[in-house]
N, C-alpha and C positions, 0 to 999 in steps of 0.2 A: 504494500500500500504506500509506503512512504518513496518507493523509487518511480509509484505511478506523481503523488506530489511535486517530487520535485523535478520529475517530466513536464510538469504542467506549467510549473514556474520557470523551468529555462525555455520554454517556447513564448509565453507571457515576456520573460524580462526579450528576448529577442525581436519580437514583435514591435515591443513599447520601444527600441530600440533602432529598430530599422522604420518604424514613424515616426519618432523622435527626428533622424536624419534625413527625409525627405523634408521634413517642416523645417529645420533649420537649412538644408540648402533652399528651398523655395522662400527661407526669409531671406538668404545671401541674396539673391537674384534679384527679388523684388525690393530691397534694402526695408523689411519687415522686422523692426528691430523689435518685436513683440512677438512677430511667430518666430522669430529663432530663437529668444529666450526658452519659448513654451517647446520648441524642439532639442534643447539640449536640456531642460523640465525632463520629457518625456525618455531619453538618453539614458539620464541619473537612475533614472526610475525602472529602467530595464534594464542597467546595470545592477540593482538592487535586487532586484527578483530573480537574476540570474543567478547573483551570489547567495540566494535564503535557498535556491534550486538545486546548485553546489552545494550547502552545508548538508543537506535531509542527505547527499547520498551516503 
């Protein structure tokens, strides 16, 4: 059960991760100094769930 877990959190923290990085390069481009905050937000936060995904195994 727990290596179904922290399956769940490294696809999660990956996800939140790679739209994290579309939102911050679509604020580079657009010069979105709000949606790139909110995409490197979203980055931290998939790096986060990645590593709780890492600890359960």
């Amino acid at each position: 059960m727990a290596n179904q877990d922290s399956n769940s959190d490294k696809v999660k923290g990956n996800v939140n991760k790679a739209k994290g990085e579309m939102k911050d390069q679509t604020g580079n481009l657009t010069n979105n100094k709000d949606l790139q905050r909110e995409g490197k937000k979203d980055k931290v936060k998939g790096k986060v769930q990645e590593e709780v995904g890492n600890m359960k195994d």
